[in-house]
Structure formats: C-alpha cells, structure tokens
Backbone as a chain_set.jsonl record, in Angstrom:
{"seq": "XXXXXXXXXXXXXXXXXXXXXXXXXXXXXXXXXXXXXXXXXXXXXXXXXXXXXXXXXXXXXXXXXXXXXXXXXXXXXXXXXXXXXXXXXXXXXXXXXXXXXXXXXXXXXXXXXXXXXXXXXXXXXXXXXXXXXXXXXXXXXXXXXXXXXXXXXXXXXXXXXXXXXXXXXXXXXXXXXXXXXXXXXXXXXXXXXXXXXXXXXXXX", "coords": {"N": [[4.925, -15.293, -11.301], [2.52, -16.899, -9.65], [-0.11, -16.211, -7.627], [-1.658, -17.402, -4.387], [-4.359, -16.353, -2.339], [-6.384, -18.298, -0.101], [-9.253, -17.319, 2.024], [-7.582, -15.73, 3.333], [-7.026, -14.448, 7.199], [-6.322, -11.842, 9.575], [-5.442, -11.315, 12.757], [-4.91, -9.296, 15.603], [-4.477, -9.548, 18.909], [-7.489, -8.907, 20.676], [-8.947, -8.443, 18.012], [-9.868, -8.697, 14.83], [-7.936, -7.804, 11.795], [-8.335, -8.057, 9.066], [-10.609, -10.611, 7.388], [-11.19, -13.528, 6.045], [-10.239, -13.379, 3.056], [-10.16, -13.645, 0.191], [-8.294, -14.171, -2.853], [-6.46, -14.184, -5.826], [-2.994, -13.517, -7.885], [-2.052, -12.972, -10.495], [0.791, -14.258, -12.309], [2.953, -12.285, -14.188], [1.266, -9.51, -13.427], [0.107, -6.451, -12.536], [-0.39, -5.405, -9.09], [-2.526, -2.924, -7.06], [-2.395, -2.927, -3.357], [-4.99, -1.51, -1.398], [-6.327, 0.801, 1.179], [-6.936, 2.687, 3.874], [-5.157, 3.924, 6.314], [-3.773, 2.233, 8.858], [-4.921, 0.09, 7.812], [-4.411, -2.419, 7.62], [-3.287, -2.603, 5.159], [0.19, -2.994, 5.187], [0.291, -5.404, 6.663], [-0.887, -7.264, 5.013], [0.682, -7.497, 3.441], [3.238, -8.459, 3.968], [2.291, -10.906, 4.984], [1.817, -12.171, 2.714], [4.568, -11.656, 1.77], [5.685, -13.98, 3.296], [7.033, -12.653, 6.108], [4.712, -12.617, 7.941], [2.529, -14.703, 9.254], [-0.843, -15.68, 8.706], [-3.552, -15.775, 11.232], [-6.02, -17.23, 10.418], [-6.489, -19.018, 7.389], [-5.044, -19.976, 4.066], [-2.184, -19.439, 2.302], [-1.013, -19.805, -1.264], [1.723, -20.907, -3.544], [2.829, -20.18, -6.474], [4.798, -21.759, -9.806], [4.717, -22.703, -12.988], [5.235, -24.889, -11.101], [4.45, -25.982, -7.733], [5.416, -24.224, -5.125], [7.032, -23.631, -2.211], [6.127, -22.592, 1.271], [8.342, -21.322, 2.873], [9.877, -21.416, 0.438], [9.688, -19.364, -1.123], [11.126, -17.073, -0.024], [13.405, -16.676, -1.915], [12.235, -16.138, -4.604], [11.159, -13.212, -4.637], [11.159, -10.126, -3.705], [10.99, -7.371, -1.416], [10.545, -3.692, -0.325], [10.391, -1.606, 1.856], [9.59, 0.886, 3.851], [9.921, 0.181, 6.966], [11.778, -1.06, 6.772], [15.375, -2.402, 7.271], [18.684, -0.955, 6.639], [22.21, -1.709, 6.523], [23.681, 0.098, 8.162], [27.073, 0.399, 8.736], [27.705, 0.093, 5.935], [29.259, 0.864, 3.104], [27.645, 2.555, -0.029], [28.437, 1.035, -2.192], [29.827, -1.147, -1.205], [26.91, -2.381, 0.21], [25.568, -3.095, -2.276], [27.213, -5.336, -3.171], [27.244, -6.606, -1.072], [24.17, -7.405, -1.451], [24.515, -8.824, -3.668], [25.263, -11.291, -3.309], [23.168, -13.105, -2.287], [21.264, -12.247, -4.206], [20.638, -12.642, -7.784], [21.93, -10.677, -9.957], [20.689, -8.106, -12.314], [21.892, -6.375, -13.713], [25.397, -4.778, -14.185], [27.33, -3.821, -11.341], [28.32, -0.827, -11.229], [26.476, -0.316, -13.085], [24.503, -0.637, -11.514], [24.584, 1.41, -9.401], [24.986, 3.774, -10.904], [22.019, 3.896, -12.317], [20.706, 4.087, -9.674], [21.14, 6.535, -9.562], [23.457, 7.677, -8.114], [26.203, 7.81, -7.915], [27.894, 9.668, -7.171], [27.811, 9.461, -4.342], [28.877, 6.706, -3.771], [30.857, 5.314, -2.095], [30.181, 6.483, 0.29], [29.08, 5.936, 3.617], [26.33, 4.163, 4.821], [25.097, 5.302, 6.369], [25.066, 7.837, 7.104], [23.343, 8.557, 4.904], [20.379, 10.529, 3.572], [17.277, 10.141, 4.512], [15.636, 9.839, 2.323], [17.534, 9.142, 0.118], [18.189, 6.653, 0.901], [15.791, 5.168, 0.723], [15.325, 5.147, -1.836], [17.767, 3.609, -2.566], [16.933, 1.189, -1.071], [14.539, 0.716, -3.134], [16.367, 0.453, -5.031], [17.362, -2.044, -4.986], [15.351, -3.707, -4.678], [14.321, -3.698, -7.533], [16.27, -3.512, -8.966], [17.24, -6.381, -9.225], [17.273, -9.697, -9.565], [13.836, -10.975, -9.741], [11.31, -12.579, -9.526], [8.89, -12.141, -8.031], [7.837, -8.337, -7.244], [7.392, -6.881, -4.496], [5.951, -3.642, -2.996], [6.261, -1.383, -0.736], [4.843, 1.439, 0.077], [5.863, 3.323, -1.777], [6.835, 5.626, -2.047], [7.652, 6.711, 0.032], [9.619, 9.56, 2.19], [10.514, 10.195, -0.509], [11.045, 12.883, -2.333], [9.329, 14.951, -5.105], [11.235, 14.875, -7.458], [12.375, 12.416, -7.333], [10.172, 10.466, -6.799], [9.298, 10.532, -9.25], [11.713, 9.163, -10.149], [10.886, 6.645, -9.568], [9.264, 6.051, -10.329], [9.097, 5.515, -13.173], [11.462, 4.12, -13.226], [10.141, 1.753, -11.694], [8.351, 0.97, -13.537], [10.195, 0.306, -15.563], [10.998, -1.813, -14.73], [9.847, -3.824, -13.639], [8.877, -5.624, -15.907], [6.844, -8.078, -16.993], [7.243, -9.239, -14.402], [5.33, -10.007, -10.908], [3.493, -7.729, -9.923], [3.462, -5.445, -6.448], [1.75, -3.371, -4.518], [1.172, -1.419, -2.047], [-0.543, 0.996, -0.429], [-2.025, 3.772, -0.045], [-1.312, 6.438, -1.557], [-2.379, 7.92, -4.807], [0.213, 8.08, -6.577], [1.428, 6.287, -6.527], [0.493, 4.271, -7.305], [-0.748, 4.366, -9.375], [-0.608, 3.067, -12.246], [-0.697, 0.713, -11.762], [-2.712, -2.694, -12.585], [-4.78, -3.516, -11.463], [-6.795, -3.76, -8.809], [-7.11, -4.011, -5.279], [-8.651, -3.751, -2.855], [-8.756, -3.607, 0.881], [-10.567, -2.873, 2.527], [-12.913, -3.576, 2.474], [-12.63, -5.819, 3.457], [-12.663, -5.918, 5.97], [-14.487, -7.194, 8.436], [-16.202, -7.473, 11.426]], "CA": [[4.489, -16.256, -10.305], [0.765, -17.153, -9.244], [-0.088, -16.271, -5.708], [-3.269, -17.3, -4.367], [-4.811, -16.587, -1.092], [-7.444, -18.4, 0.834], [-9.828, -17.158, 3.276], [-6.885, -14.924, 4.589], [-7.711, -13.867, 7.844], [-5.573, -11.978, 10.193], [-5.925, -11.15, 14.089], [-3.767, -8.843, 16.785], [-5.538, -9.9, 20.238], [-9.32, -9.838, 20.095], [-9.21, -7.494, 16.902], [-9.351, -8.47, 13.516], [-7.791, -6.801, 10.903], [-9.073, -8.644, 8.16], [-10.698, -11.325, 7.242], [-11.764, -14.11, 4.339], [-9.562, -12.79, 1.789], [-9.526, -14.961, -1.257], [-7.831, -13.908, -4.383], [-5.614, -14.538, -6.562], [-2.548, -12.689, -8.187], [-1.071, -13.716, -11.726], [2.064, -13.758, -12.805], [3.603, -10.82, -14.612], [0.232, -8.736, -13.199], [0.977, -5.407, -11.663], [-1.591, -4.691, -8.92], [-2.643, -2.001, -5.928], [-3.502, -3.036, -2.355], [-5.785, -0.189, -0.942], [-7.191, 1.447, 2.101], [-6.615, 3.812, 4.698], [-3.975, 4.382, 7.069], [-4.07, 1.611, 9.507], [-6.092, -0.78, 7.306], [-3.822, -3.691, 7.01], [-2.334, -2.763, 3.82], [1.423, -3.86, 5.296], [0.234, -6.619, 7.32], [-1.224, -8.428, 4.237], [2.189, -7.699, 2.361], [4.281, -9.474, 4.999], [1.652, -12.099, 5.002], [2.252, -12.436, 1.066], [6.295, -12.153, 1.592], [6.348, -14.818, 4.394], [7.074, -12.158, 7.419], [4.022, -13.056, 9.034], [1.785, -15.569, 9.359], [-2.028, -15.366, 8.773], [-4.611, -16.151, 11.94], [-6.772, -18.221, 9.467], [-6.321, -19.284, 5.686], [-3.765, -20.714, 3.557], [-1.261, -19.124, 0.868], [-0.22, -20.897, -2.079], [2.599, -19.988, -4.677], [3.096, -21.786, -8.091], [5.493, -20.498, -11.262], [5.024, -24.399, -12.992], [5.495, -26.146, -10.058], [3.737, -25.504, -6.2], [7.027, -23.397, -4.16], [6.422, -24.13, -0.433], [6.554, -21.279, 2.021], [9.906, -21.805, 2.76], [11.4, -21.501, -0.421], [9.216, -17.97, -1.316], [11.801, -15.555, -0.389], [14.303, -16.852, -3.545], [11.703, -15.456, -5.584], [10.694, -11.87, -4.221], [12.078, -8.634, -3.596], [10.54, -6.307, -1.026], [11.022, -2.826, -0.017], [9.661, -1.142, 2.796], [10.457, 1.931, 4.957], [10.123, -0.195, 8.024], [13.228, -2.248, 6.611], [16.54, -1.331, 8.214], [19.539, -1.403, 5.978], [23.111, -2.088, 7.466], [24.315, 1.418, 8.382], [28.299, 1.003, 8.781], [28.318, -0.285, 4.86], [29.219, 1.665, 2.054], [27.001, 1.511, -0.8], [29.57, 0.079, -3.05], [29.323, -2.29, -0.221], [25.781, -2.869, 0.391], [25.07, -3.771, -3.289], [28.096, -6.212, -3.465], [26.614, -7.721, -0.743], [23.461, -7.904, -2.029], [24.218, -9.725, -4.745], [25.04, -12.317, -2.768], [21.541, -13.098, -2.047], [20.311, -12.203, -5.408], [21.419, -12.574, -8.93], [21.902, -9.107, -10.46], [20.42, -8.098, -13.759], [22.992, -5.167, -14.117], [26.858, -4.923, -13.134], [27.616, -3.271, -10.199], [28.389, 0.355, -11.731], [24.962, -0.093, -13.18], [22.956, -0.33, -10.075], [25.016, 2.715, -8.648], [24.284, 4.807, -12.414], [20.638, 3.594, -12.165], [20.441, 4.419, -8.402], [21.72, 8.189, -9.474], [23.732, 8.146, -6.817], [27.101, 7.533, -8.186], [28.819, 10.459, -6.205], [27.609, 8.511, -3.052], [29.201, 5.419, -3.918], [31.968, 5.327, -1.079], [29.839, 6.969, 1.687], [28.251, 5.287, 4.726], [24.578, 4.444, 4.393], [24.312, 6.097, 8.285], [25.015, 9.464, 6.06], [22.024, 8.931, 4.073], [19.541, 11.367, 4.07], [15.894, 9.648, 4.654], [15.39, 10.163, 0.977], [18.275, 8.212, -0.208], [18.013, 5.484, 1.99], [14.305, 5.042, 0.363], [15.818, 4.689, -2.996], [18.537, 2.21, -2.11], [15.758, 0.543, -0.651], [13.794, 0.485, -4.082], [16.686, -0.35, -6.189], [17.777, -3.635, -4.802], [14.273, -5.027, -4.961], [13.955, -3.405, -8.602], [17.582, -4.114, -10.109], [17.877, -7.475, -8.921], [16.286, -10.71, -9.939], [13.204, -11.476, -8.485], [10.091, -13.382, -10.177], [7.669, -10.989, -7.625], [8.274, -7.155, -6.32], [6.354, -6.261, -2.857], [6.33, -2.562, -2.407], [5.312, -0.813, 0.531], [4.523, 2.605, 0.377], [7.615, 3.241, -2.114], [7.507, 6.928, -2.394], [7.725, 7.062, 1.058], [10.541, 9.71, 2.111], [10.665, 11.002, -1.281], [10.426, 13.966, -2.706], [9.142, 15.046, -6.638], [12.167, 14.523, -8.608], [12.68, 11.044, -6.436], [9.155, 10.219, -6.718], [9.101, 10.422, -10.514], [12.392, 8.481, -10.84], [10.901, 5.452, -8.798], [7.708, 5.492, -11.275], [10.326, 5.029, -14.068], [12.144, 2.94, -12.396], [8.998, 0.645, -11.648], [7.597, 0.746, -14.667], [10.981, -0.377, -16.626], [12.187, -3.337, -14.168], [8.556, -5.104, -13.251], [7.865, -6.144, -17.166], [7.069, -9.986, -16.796], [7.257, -9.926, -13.299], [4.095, -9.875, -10.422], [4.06, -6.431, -9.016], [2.377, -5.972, -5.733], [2.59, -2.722, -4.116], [0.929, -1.101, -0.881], [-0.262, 1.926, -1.017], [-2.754, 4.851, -0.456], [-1.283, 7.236, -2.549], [-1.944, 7.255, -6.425], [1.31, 8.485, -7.592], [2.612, 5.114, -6.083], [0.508, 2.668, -7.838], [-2.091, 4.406, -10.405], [-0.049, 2.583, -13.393], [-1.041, -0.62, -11.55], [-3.675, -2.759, -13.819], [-5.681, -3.76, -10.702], [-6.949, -3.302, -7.248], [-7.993, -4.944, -4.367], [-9.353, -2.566, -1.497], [-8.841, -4.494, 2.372], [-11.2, -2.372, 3.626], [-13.826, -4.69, 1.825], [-12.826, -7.883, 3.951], [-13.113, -5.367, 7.6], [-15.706, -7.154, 9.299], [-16.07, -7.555, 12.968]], "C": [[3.054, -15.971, -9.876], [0.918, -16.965, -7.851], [-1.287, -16.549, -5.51], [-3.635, -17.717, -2.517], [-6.355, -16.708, -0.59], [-8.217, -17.983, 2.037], [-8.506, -16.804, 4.241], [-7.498, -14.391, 5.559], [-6.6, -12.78, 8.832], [-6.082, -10.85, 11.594], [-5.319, -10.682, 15.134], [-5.082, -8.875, 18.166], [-6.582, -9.63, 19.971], [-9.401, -8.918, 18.48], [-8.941, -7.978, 15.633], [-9.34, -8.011, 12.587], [-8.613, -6.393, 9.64], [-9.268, -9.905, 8.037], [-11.43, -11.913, 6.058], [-11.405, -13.604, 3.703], [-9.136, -13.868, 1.208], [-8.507, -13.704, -2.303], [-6.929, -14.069, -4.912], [-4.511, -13.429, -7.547], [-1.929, -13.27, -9.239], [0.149, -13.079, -12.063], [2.312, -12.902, -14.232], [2.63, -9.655, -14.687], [0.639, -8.012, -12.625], [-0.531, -5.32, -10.682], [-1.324, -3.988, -7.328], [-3.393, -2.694, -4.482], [-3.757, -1.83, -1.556], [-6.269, 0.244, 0.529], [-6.806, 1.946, 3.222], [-5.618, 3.377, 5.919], [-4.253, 3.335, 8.125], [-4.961, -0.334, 8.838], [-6.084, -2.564, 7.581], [-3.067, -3.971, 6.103], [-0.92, -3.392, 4.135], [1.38, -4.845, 5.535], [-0.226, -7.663, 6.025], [0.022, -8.479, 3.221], [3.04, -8.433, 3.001], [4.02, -10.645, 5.02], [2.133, -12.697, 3.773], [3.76, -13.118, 1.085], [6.759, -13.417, 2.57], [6.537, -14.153, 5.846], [6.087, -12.416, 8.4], [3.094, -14.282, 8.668], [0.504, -15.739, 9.717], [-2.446, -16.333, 10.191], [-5.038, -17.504, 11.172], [-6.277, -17.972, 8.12], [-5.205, -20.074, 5.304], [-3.282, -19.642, 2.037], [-0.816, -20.097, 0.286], [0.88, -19.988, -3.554], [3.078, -21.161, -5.735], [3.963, -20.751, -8.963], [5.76, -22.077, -11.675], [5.371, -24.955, -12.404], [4.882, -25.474, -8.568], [5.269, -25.116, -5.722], [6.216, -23.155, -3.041], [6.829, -23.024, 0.145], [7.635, -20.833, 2.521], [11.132, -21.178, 2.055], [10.98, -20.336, -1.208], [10.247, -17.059, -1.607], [12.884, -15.871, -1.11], [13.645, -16.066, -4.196], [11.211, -13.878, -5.614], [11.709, -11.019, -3.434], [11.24, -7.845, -2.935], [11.107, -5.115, -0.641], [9.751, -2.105, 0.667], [9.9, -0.236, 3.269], [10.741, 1.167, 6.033], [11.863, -1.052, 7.789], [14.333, -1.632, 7.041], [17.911, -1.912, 6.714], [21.215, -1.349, 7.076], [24.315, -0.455, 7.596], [25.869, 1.454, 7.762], [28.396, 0.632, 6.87], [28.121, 1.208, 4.167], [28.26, 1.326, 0.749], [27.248, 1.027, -1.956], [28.876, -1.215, -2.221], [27.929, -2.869, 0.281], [25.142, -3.603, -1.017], [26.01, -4.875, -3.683], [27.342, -7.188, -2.423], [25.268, -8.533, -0.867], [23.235, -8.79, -2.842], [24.801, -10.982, -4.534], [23.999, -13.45, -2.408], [21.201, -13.434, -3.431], [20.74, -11.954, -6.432], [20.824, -11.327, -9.637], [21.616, -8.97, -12.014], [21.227, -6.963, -14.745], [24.431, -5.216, -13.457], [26.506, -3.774, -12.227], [27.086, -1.494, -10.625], [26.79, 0.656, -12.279], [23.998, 0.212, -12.199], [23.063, 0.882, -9.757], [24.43, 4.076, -9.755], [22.677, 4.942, -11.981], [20.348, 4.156, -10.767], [20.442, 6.278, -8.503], [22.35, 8.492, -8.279], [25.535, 7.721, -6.912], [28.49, 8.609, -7.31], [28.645, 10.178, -5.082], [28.202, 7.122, -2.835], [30.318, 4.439, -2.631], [31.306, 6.158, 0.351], [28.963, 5.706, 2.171], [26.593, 5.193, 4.542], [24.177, 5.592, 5.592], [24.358, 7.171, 7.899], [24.274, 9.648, 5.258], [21.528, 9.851, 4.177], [17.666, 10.347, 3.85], [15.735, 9.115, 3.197], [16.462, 8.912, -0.303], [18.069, 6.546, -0.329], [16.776, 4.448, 1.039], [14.576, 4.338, -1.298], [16.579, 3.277, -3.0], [17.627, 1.195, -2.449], [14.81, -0.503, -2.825], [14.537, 0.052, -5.32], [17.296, -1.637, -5.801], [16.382, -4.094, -4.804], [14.106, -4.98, -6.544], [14.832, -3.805, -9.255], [17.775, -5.364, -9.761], [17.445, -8.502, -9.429], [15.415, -11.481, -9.403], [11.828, -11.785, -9.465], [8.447, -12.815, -9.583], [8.373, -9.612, -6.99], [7.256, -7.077, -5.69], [7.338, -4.933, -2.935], [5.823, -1.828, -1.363], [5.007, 0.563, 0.662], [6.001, 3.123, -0.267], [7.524, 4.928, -2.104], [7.669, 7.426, -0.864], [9.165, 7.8, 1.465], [11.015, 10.679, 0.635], [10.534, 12.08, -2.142], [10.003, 13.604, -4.678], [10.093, 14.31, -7.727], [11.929, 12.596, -7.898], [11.662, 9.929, -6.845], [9.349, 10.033, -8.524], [10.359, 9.257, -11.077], [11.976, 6.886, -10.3], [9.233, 4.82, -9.591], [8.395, 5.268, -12.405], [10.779, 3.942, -14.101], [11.105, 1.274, -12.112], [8.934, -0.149, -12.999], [8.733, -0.098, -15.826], [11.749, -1.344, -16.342], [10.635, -4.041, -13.957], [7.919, -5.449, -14.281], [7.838, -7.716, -16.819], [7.123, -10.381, -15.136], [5.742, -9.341, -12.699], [4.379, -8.724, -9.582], [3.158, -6.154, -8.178], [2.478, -4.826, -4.607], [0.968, -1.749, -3.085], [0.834, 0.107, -0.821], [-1.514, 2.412, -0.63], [-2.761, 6.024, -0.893], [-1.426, 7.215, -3.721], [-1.045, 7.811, -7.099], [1.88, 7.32, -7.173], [1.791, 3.84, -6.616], [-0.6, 3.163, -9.428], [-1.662, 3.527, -11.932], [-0.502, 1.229, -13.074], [-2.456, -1.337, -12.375], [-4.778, -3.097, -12.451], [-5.723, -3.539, -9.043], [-7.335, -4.108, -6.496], [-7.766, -3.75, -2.981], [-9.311, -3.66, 0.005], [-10.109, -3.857, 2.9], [-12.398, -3.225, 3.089], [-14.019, -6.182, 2.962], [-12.577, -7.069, 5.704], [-14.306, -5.691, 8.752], [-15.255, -8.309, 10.399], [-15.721, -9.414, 13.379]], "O": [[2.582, -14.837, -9.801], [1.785, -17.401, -7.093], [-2.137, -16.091, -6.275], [-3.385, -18.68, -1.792], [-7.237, -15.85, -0.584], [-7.76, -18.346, 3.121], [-8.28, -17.246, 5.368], [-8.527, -13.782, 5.266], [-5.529, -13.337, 8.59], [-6.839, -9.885, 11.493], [-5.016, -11.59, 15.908], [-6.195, -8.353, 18.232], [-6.943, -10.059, 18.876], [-10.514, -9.114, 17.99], [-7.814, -7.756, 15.192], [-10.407, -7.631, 12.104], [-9.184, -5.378, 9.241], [-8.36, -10.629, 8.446], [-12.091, -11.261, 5.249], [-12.296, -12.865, 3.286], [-8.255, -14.698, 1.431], [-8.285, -12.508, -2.111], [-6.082, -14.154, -4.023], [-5.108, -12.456, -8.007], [-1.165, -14.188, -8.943], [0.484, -11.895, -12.111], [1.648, -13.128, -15.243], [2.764, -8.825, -15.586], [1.61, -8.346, -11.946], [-1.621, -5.2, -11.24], [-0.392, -4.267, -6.574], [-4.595, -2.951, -4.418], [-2.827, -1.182, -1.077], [-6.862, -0.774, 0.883], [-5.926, 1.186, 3.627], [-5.581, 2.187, 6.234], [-5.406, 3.576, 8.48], [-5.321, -1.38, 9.378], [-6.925, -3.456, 7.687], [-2.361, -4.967, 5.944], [-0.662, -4.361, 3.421], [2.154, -5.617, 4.969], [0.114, -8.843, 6.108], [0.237, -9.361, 2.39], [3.68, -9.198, 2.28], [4.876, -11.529, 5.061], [2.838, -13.705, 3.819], [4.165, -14.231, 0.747], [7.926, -13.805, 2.637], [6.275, -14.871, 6.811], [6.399, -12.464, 9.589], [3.153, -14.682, 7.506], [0.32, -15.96, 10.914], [-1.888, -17.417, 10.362], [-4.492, -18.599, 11.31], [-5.743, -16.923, 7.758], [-4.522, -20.74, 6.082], [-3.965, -19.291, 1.075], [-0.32, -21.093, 0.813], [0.742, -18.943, -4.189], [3.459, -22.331, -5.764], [3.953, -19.52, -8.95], [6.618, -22.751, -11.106], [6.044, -25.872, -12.875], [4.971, -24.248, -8.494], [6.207, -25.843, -6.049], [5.098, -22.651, -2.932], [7.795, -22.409, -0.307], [7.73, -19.605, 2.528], [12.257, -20.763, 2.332], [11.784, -20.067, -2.1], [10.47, -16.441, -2.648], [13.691, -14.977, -0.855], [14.276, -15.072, -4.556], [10.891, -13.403, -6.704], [12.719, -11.271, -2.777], [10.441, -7.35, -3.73], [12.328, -5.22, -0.527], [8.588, -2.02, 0.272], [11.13, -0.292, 3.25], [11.927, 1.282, 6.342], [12.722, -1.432, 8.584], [14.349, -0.412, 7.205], [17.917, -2.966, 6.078], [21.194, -0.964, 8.245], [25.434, -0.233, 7.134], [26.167, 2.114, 6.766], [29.472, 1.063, 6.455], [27.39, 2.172, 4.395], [28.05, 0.159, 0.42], [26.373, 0.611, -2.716], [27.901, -1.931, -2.445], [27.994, -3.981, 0.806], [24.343, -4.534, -0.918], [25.601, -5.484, -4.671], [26.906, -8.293, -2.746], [25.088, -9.72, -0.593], [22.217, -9.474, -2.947], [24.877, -11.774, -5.473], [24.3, -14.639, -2.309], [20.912, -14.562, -3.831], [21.413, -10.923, -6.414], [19.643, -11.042, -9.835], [22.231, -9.636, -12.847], [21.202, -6.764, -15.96], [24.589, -5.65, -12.316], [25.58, -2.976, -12.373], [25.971, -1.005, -10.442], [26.091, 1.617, -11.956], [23.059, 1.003, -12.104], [22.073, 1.613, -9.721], [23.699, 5.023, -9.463], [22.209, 5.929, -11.412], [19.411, 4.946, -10.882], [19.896, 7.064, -7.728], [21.963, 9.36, -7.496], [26.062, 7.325, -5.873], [29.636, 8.287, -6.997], [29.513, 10.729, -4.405], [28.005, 6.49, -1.798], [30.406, 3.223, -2.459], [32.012, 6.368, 1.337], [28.386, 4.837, 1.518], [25.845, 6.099, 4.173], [23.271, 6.423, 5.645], [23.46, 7.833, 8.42], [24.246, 10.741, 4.691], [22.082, 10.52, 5.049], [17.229, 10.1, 2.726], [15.717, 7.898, 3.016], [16.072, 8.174, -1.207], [17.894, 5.689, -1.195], [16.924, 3.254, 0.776], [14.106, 3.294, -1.751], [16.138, 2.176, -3.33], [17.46, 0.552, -3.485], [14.688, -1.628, -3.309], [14.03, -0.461, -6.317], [17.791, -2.242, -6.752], [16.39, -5.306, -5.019], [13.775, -6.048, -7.059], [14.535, -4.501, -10.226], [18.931, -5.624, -10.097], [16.812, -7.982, -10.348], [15.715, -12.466, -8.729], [11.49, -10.837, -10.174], [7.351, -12.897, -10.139], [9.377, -9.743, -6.29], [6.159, -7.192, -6.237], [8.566, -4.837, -2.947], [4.593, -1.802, -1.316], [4.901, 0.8, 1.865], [7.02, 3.304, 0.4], [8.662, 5.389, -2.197], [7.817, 8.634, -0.679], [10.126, 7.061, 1.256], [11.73, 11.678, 0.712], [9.512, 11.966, -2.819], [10.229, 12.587, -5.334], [9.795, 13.458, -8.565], [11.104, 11.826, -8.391], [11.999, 8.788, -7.159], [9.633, 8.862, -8.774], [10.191, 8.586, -12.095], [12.726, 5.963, -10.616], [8.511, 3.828, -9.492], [7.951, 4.158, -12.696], [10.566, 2.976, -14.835], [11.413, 0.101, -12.323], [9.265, -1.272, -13.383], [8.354, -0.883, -16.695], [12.701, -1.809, -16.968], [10.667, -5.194, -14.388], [6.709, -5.661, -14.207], [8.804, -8.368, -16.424], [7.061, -11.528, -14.694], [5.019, -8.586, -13.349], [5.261, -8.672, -8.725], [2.0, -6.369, -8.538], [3.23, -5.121, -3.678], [-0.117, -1.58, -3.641], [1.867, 0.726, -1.078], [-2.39, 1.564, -0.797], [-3.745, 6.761, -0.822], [-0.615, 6.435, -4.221], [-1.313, 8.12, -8.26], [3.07, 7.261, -7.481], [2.176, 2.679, -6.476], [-1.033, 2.384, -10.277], [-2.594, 3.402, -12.726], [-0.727, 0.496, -14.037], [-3.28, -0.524, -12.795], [-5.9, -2.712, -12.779], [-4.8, -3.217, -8.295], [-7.974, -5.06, -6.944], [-6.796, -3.196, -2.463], [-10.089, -4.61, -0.08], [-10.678, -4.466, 3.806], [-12.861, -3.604, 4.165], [-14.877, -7.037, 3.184], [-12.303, -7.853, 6.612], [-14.846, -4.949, 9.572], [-14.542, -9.312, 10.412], [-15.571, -9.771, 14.548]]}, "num_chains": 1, "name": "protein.A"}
C-alpha cells in the first residue's frame, strides 16, 4: 500500500512538533523513522495508523483504489509498547481472539510455535514478564494479515536472544508488505531500505 503525506504538521499547545512533512511511502518498501528521544517519532506513527490526527496536512492511502481514513485500520498492523493487551486472557485466548479482527496467515498452533512460547499457551497474559508481553505484541501485527506493519520501538523490553528473534521474525513476515517502523536504535530497523529523519521538519 502507497501512503502519502502532505505538509504533515503536528502541534501540542503552542509547540510544534513537526512540521511540512511531505513524503511518500511505497508499497512493499521497508523504511526507518528517525530521531531522538522525544522527537515525534510515535506521534507521526499514530498519525500514519489513524490514532491521531495531524494539526495541518492531509494523508492519503491507495493499494489500486484511494482507502479513506476510515477504512485504514483493515489494512495495518501496529505494535507498540504503549499498547495494552487484555490481561485476564490466556494466550490461546488472545490469539483466537485476534483472529477475529484479522485473517491469520498461520493456524493457531503456528502463531504459538512461531511466538516460542508454546509452554505459555494456557497462562494469563497479567503473568507475562515485560519481555513476553513485547513479543505477543510483535507477533499479532507480524503473523497476521496486514497490507502495512507500524512498529514502534519493537525491541523494546527485549533482551538479545528476543531481540534477534524479532529481526527474523521481521524480516520473514514483511516480504511484499510496507514496513514502517519507529525507532532510534539500529538493531531495530538497520535492515530497513530507507530513512526519513523528523528532526529535519523541527522548525519553530
């Protein structure tokens, strides 16, 4: 899917974050948004997924035909730390209900295999450990079917081993799709083919 944003701008009381952000994102392109701790990097991913709503500009989304803002989140899959998942489920139960939502590109047992977390399968998410949780997180936007992934800071929470299975993991579910991932670490996007830096569009 094509994304293309106009003269994004965006504004928390007199302060803005960023502004005039054109560019454009092609479909099945993997790329990095950049810059320091505070920058904007989430706020322009929310903007992207629909969660918020730019100050100034306009978003547009095409995959052969214009898809109205509306009808966006059919097509995308994010994962965030800020995201809350539903504690009392099991995560048998959290991916059954997932796939309610979203048509699954693996059976069930698969996600849980793929997740490595198959001796967890019958516990409570609220028994997670941080680390877990983070994964979860990264395989329902990654195993599922989604035409864009938004990631937000995915290794967030995880350690080495974790961290390496979620660059794996990336790299062998976002072929063909637009990958779009948030980030000032480069173990969380350096595979990405392009960049776009916010701190570029920071003026007063």
């Amino acid at each position: 899917m094509n994304i293309i944003l106009e003269n994004i701008s965006k504004k928390y009381n007199r302060t803005w974050i960023f502004r005039d952000l054109s560019y454009r994102f092609e479909s099945g392109e993997s790329y990095a948004i950049l810059g320091n701790n505070g920058s904007g990097k989430s706020t322009l991913l929310q903007i992207i997924s629909g969660f918020q709503s730019p100050s100034k500009g306009e978003i547009y989304y095409s995959e052969n035909q214009k898809i109205g803002p509306d009808d966006f989140f059919r097509h995308f899959s994010l994962a965030a730390p800020y995201m809350e998942l539903p504690d009392e489920f099991t995560l048998l139960e959290m991916i059954h209900f997932h796939a309610k939502f979203k048509k699954t590109r693996f059976s069930v047992n698969e996600i849980i295999d793929k997740l490595e977390l198959a001796k967890e399968k019958d516990k409570e998410i609220k028994d997670f450990s941080s680390g877990m949780k983070q994964r979860l997180k990264l395989g329902l936007a990654l195993f599922f079917d989604s035409t864009v992934i938004l990631l937000d800071e995915p290794a967030t929470n995880l350690d080495a081993k974790s961290t390496e299975w979620y660059r794996n993991a990336v790299k062998e579910n976002s072929k063909g799709k637009t990958l779009i991932i948030s980030s000032n670490q480069e173990i969380e996007y350096d595979f990405c083919h392009h960049r776009l830096d916010i701190e570029s569009y920071k003026r007063a």
